[in-house]
Jmol script that loads the backbone (N, CA, C; Angstrom):
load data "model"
ATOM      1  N   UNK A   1     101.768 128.732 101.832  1.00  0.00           N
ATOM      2  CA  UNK A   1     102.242 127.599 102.612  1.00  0.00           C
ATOM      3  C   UNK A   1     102.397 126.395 101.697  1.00  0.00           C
ATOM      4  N   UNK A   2     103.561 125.614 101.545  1.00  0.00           N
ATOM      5  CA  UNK A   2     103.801 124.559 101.159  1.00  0.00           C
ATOM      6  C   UNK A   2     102.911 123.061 101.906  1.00  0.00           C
ATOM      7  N   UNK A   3     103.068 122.445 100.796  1.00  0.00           N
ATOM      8  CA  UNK A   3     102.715 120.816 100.855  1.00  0.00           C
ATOM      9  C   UNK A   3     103.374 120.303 102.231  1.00  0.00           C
ATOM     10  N   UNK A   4     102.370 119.725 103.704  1.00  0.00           N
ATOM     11  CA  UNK A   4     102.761 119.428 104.469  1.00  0.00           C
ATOM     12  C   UNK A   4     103.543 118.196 104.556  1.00  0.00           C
ATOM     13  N   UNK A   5     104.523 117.498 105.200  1.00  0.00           N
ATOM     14  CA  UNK A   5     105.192 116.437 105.157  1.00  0.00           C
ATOM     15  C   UNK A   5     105.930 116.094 106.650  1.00  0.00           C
ATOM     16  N   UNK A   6     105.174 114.748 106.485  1.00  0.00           N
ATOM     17  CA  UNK A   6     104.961 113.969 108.150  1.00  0.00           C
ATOM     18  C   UNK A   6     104.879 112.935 107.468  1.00  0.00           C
ATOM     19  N   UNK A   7     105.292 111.937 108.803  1.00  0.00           N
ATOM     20  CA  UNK A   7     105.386 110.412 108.631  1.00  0.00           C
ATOM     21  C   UNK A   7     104.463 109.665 109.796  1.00  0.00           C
ATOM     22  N   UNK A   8     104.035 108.933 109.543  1.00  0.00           N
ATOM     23  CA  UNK A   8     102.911 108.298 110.820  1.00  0.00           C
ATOM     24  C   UNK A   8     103.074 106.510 110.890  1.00  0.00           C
ATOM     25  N   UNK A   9     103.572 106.001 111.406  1.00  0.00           N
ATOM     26  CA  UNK A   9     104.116 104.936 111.538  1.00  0.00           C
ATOM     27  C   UNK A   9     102.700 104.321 112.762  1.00  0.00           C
ATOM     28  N   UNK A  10     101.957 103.502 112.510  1.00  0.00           N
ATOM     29  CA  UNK A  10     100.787 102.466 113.623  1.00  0.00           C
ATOM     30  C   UNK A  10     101.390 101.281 113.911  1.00  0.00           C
ATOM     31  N   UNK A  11     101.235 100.614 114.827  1.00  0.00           N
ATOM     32  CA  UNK A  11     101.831  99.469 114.891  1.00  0.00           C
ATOM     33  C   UNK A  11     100.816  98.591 115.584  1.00  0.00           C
ATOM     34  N   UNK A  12     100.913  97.700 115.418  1.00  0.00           N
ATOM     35  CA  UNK A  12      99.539  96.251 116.488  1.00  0.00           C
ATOM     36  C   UNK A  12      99.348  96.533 117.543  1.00  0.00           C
ATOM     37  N   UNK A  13      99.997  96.876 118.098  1.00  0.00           N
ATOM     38  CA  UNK A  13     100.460  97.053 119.584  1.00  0.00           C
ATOM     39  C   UNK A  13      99.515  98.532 120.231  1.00  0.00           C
ATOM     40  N   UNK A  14      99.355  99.114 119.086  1.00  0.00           N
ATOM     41  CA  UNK A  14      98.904  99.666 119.670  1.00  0.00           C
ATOM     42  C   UNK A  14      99.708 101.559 119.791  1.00  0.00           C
ATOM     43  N   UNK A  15     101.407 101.435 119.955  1.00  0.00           N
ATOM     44  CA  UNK A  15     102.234 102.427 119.390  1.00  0.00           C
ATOM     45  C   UNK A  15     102.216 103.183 118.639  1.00  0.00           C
ATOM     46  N   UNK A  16     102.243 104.543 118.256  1.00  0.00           N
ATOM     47  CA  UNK A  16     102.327 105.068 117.231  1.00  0.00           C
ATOM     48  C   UNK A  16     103.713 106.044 117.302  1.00  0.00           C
ATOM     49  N   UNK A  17     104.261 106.771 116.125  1.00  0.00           N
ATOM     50  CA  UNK A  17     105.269 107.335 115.583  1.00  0.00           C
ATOM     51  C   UNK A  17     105.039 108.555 114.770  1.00  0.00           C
ATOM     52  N   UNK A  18     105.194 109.851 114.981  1.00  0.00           N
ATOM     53  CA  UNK A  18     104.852 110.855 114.348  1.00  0.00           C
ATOM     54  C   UNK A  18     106.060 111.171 113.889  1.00  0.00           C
ATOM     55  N   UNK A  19     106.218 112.177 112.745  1.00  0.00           N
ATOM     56  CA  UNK A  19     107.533 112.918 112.588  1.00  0.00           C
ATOM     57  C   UNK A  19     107.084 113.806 111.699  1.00  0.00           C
ATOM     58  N   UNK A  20     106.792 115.345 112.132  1.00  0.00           N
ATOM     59  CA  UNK A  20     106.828 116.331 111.367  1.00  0.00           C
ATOM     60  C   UNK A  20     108.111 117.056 111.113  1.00  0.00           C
ATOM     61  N   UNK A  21     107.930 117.065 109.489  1.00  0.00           N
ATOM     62  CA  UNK A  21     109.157 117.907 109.155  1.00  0.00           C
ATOM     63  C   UNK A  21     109.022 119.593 108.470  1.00  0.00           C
ATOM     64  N   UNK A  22     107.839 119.566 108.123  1.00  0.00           N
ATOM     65  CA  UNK A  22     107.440 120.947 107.605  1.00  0.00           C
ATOM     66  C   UNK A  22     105.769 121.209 107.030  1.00  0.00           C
ATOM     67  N   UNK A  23     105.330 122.385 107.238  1.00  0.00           N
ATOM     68  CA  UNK A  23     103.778 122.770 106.901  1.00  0.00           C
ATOM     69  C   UNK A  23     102.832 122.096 107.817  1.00  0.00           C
ATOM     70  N   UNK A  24     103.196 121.641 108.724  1.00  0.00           N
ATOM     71  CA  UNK A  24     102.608 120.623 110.052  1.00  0.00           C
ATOM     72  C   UNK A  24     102.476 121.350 111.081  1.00  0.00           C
ATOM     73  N   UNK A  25     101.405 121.307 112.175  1.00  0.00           N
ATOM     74  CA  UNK A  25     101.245 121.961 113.447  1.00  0.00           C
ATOM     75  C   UNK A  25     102.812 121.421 114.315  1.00  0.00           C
ATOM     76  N   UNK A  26     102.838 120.162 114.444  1.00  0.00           N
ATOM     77  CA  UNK A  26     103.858 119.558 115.183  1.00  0.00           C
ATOM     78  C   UNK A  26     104.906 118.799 114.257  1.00  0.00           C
ATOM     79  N   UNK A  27     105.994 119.894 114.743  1.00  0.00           N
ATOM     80  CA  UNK A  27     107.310 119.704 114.082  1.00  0.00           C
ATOM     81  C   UNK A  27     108.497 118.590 114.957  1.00  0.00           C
ATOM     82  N   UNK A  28     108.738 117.978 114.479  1.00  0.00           N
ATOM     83  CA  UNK A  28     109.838 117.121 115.451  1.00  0.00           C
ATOM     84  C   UNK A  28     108.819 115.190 115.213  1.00  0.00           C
ATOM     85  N   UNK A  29     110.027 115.009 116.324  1.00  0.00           N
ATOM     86  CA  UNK A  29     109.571 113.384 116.402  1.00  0.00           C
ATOM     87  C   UNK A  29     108.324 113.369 118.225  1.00  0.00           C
ATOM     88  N   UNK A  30     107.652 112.648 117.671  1.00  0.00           N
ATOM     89  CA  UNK A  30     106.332 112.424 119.089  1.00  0.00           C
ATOM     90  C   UNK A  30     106.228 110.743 118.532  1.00  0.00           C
ATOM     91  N   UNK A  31     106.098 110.795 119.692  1.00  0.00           N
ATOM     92  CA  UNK A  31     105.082 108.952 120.033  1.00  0.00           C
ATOM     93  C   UNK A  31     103.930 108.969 120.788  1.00  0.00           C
ATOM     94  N   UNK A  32     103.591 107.640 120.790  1.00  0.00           N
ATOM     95  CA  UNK A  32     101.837 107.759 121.578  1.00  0.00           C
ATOM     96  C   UNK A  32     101.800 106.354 122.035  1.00  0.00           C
ATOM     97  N   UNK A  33     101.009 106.079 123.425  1.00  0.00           N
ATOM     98  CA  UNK A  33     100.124 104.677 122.684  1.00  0.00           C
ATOM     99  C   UNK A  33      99.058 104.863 123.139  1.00  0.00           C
ATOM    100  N   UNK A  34      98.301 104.297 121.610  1.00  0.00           N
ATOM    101  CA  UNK A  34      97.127 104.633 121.737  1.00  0.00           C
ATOM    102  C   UNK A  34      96.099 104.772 122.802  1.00  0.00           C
ATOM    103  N   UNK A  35      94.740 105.232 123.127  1.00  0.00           N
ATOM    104  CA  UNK A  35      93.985 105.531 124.294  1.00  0.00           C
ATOM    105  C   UNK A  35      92.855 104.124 124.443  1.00  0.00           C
ATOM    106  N   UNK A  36      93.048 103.694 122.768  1.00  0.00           N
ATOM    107  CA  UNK A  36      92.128 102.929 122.779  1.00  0.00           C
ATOM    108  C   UNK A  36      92.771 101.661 123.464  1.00  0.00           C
ATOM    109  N   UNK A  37      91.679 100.228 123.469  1.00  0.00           N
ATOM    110  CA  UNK A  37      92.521  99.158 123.753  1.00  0.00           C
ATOM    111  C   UNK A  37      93.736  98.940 122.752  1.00  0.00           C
ATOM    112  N   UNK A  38      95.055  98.543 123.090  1.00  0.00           N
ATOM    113  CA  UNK A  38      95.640  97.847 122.237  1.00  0.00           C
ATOM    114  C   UNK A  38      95.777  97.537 120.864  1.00  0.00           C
ATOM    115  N   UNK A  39      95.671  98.164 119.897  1.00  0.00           N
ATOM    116  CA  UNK A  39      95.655  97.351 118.656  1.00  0.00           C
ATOM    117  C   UNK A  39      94.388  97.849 118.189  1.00  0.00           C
ATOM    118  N   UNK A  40      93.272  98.678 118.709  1.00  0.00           N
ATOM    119  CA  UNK A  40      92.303  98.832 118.166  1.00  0.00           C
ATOM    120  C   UNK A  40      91.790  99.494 116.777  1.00  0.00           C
ATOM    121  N   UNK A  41      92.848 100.719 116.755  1.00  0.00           N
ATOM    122  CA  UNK A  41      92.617 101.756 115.817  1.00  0.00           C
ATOM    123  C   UNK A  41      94.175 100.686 114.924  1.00  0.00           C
ATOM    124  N   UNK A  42      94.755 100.164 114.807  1.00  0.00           N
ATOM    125  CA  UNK A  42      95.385  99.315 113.654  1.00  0.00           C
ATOM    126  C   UNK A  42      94.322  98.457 113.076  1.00  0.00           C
ATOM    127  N   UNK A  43      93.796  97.438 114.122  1.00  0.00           N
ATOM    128  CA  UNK A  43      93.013  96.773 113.962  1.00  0.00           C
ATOM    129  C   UNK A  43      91.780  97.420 112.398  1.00  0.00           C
ATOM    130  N   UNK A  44      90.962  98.236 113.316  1.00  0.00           N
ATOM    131  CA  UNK A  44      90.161  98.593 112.223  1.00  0.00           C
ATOM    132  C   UNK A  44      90.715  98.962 110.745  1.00  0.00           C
ATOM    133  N   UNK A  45      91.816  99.964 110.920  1.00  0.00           N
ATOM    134  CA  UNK A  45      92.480 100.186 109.688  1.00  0.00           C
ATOM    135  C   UNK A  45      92.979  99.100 108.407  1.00  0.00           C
ATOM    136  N   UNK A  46      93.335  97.926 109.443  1.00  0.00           N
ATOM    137  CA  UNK A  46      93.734  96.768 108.877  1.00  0.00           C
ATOM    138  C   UNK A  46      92.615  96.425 108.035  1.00  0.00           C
ATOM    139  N   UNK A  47      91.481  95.874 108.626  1.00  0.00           N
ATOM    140  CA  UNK A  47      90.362  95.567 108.044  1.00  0.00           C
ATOM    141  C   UNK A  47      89.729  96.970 106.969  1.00  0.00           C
ATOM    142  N   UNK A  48      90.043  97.681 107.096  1.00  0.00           N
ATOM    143  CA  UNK A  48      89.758  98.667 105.918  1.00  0.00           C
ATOM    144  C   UNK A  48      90.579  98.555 104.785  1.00  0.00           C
ATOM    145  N   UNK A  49      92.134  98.098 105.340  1.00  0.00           N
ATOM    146  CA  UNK A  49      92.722  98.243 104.082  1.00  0.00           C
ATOM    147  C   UNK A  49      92.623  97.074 103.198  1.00  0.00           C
ATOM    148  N   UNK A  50      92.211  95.735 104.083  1.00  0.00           N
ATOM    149  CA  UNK A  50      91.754  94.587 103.337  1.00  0.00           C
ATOM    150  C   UNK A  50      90.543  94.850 102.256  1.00  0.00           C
ATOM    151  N   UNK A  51      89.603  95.090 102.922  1.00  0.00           N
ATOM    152  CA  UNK A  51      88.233  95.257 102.092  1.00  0.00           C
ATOM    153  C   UNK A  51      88.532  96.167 100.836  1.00  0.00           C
ATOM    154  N   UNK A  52      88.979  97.432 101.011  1.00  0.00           N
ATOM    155  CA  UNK A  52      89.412  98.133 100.238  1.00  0.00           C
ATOM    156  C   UNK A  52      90.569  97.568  99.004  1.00  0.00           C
ATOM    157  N   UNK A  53      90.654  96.268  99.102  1.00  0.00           N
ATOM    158  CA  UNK A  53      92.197  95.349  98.240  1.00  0.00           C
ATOM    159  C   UNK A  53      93.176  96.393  97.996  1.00  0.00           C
ATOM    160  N   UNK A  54      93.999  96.965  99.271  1.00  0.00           N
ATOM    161  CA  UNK A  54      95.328  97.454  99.249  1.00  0.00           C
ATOM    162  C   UNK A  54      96.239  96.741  98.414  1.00  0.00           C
ATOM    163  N   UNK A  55      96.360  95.859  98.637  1.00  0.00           N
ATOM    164  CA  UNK A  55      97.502  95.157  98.341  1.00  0.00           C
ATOM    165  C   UNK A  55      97.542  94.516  97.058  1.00  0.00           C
ATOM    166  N   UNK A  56      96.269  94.733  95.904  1.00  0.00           N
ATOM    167  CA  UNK A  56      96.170  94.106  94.800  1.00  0.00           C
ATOM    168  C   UNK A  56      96.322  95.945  94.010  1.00  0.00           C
ATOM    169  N   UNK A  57      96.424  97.069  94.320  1.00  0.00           N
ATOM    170  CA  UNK A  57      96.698  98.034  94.029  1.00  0.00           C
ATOM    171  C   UNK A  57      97.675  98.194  93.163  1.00  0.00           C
ATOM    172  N   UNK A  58      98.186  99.551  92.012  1.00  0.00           N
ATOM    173  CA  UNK A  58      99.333  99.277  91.694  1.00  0.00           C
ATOM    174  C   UNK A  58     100.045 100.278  92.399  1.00  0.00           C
ATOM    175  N   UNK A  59     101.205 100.133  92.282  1.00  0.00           N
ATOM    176  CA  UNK A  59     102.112 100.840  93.254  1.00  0.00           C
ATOM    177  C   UNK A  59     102.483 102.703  92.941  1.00  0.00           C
ATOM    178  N   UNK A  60     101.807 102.701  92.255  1.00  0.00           N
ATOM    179  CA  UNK A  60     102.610 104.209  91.345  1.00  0.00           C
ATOM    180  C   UNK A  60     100.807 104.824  90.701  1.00  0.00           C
ATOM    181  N   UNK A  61     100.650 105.668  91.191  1.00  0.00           N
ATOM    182  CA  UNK A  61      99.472 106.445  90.115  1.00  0.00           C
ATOM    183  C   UNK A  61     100.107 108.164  90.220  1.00  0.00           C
ATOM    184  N   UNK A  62     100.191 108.307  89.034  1.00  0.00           N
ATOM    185  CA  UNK A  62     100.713 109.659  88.565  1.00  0.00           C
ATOM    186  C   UNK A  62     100.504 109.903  87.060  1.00  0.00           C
ATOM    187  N   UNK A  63     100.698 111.580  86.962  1.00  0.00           N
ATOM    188  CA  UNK A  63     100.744 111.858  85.349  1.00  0.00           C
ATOM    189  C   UNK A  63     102.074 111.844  84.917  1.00  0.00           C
ATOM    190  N   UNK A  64     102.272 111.118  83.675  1.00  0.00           N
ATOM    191  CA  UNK A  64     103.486 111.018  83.451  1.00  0.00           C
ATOM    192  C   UNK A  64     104.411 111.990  82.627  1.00  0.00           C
ATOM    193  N   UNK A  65     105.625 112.644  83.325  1.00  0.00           N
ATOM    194  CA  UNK A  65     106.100 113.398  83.298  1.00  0.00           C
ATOM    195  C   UNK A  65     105.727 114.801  84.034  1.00  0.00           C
ATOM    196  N   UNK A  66     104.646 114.793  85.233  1.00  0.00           N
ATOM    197  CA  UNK A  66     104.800 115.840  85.888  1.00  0.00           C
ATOM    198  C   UNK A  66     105.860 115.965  86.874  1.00  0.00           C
ATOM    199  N   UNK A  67     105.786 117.091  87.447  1.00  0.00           N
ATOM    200  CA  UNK A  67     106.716 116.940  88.427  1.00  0.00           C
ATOM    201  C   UNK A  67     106.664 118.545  89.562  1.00  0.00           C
ATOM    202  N   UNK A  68     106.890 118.663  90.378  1.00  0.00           N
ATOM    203  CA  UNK A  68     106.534 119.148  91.875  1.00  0.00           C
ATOM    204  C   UNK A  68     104.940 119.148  92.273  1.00  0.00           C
ATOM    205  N   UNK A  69     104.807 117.757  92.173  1.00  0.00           N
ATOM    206  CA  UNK A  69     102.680 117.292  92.607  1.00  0.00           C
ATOM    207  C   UNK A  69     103.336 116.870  94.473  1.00  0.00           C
ATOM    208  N   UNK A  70     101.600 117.248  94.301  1.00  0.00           N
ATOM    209  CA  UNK A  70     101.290 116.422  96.134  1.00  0.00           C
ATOM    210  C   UNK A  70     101.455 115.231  96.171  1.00  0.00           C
ATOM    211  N   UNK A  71     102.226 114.343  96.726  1.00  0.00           N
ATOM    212  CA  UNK A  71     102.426 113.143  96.728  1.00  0.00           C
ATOM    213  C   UNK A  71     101.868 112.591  98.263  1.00  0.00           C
ATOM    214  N   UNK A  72     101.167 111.679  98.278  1.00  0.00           N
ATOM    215  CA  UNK A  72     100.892 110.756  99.445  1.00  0.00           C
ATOM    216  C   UNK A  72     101.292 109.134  99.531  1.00  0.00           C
ATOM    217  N   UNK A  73     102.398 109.261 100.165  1.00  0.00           N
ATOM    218  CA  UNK A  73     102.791 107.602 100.145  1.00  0.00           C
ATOM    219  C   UNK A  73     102.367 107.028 101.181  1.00  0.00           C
ATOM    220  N   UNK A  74     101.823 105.487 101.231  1.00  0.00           N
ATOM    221  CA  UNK A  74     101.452 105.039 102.074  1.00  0.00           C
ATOM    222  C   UNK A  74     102.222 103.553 102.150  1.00  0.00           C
ATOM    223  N   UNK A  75     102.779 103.087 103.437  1.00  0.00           N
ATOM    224  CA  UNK A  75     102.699 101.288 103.297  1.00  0.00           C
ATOM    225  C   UNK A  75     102.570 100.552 104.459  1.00  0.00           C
ATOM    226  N   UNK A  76     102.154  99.304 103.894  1.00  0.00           N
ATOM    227  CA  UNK A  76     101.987  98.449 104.338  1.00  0.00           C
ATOM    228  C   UNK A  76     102.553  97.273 104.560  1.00  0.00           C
ATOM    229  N   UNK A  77     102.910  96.521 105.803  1.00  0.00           N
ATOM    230  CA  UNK A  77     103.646  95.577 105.751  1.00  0.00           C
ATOM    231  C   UNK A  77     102.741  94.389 106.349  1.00  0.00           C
ATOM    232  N   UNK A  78     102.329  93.062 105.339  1.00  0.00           N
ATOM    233  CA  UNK A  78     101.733  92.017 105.651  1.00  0.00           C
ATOM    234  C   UNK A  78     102.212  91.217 105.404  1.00  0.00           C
ATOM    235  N   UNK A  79     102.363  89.859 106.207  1.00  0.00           N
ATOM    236  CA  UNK A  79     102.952  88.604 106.385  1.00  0.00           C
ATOM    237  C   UNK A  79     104.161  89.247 105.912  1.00  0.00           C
ATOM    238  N   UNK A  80     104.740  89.780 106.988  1.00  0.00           N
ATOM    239  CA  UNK A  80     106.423  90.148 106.887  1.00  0.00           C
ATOM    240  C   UNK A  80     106.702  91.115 105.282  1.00  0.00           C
ATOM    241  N   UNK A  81     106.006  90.965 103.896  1.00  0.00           N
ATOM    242  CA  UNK A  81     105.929  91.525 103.062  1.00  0.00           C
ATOM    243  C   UNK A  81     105.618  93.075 103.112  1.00  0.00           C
ATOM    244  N   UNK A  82     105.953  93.926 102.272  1.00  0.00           N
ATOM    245  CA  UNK A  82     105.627  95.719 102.417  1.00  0.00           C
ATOM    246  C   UNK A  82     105.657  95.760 101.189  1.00  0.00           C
ATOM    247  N   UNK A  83     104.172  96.403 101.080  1.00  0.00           N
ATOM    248  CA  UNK A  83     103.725  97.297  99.657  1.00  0.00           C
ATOM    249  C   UNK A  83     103.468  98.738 100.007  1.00  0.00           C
ATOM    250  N   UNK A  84     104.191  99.344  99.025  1.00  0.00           N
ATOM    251  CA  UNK A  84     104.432 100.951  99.076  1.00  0.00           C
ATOM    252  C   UNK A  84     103.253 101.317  98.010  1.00  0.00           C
ATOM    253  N   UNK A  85     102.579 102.022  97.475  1.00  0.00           N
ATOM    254  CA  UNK A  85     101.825 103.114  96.712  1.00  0.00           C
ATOM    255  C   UNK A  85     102.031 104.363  97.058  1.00  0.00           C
ATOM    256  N   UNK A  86     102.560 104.938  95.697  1.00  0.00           N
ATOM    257  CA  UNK A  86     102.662 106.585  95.722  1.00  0.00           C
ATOM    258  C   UNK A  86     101.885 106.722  95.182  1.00  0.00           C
ATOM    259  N   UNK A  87     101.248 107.749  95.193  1.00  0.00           N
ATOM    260  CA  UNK A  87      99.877 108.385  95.072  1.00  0.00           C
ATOM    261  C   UNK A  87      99.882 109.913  94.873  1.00  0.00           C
ATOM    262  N   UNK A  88     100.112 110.615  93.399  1.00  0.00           N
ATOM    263  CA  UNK A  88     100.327 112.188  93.233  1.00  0.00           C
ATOM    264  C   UNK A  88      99.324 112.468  92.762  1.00  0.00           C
ATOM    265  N   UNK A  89      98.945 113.692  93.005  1.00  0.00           N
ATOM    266  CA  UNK A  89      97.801 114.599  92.809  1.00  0.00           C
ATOM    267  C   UNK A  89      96.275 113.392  93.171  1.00  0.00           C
ATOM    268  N   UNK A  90      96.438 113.051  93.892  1.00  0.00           N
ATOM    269  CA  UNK A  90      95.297 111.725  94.044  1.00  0.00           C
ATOM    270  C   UNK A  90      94.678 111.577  93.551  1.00  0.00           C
ATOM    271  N   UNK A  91      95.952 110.684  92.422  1.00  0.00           N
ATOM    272  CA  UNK A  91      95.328 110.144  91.120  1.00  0.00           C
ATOM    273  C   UNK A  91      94.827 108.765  91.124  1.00  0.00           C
ATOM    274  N   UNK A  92      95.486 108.059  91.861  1.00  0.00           N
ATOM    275  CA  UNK A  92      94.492 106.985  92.667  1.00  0.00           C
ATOM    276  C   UNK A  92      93.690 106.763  93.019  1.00  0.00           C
ATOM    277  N   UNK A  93      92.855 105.190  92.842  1.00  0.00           N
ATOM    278  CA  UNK A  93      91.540 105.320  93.025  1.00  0.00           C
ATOM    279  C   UNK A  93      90.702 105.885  94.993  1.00  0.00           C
ATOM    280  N   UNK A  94      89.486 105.664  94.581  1.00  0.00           N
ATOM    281  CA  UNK A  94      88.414 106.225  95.365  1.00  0.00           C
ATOM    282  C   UNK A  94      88.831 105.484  96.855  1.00  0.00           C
ATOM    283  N   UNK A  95      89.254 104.262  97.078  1.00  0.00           N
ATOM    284  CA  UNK A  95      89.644 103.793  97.735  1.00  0.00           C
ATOM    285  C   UNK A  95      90.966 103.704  98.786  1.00  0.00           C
ATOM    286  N   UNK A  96      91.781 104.225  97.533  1.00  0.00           N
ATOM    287  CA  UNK A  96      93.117 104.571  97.948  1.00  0.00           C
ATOM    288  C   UNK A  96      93.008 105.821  99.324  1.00  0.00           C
ATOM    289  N   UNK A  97      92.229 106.803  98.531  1.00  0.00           N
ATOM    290  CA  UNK A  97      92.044 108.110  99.162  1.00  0.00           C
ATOM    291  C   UNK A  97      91.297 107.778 100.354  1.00  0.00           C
ATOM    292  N   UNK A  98      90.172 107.221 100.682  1.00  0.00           N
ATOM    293  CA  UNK A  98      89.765 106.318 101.807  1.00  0.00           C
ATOM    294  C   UNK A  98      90.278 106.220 103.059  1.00  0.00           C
ATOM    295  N   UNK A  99      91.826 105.460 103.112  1.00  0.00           N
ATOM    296  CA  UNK A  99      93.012 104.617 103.602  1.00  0.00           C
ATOM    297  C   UNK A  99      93.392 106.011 104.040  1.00  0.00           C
ATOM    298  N   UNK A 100      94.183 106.814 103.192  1.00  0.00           N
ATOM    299  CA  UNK A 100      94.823 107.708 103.156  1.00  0.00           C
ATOM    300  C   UNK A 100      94.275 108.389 104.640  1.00  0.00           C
ATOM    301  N   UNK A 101      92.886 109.342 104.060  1.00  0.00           N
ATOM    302  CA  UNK A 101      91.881 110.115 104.885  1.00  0.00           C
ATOM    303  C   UNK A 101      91.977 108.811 106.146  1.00  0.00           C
ATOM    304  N   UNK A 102      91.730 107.447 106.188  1.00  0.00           N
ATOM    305  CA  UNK A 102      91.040 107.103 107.550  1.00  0.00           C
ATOM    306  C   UNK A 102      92.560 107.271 108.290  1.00  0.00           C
ATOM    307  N   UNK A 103      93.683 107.015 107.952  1.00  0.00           N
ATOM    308  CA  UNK A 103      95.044 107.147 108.722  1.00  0.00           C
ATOM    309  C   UNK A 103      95.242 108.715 109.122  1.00  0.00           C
ATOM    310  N   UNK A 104      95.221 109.672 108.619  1.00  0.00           N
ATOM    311  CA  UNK A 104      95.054 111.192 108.682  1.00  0.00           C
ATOM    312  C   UNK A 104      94.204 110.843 109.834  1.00  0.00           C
ATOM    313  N   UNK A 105      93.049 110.514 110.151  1.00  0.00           N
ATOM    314  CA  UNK A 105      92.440 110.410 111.128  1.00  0.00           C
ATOM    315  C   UNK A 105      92.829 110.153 112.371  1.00  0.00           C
ATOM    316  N   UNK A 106      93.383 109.131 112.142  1.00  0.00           N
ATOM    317  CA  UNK A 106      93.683 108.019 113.539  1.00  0.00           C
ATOM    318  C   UNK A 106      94.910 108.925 114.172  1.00  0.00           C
ATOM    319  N   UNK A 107      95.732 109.639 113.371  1.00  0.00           N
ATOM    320  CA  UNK A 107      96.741 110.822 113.308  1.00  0.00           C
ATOM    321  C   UNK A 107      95.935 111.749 114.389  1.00  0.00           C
ATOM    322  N   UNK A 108      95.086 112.656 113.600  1.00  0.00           N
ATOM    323  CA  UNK A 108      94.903 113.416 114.561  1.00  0.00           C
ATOM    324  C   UNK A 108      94.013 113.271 115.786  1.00  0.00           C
ATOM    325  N   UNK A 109      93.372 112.125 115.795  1.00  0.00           N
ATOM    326  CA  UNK A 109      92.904 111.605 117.022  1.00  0.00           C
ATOM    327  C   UNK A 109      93.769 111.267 118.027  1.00  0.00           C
ATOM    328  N   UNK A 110      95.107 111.209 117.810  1.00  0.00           N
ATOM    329  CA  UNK A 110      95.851 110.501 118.482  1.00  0.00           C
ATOM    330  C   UNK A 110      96.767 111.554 119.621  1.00  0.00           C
ATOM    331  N   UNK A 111      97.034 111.411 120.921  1.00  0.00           N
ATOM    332  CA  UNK A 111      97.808 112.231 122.186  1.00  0.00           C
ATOM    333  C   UNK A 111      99.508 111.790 121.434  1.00  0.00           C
ATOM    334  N   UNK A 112     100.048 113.108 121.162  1.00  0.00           N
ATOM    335  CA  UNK A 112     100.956 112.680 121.075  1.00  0.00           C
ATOM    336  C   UNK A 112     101.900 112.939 122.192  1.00  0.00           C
ATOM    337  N   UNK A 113     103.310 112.503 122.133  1.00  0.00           N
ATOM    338  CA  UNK A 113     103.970 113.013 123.246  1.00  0.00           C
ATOM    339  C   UNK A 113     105.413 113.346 122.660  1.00  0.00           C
ATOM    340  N   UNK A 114     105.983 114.062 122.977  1.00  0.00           N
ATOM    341  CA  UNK A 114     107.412 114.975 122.406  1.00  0.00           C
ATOM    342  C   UNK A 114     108.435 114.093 122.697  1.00  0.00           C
ATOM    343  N   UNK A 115     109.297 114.178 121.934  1.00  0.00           N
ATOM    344  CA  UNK A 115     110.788 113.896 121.863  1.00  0.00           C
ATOM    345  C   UNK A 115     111.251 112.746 121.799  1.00  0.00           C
ATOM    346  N   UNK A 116     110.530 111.223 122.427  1.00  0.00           N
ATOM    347  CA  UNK A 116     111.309 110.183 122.800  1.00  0.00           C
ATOM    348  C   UNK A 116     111.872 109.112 121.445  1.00  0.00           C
TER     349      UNK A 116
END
end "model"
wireframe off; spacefill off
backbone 0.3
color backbone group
């Protein structure tokens, strides 16, 4: 089985956005909103990715010149701004992986719902 690849989009609000495209239980596009209050499970994440200094990160950790690695991209958009980090063979720090794992989480904690 190949390297799974999905997209997970959170929003304040509370919304979420799935899209499996392959090696994933759920294939296709699903949405949700969340079970919790509003904004809760962003909320916390937010504050994780602060503490953790996302955003003072560099954008790229890889070996240079490999090529077909596991890649995990993640971003973030603050004060209207978006910082991307790719992240292969998670070569990125201890923290990075953190973020990564707590969003995977909030993922599969989450009801999704098909098609819309």
């Amino acid at each position: 089985m190949g390297c799974p690849v999905y997209r997970v989009v959170l929003r304040r609000d509370g919304m979420a956005t799935y899209t499996g495209e392959q090696n994933v239980p759920l294939i296709g596009k699903y949405k949700s909103k969340t079970a919790y209050p509003p904004g809760f499970q962003f909320v916390s994440l937010a504050r994780l990715i602060a503490a953790q200094r996302y955003l003072k990160m560099d954008d790229l950790y890889a070996t240079p010149g490999a090529i077909d690695t596991t890649t995990v991209i993640t971003s973030v958009v603050h004060n209207g701004e978006r910082k991307t980090i790719v992240n292969r063979d998670s070569l990125g720090p201890i923290e990075l992986y953190g973020i990564e794992m707590a969003i995977d989480a909030v993922a599969a904690q989450t009801k999704w719902e098909e098609g819309k």
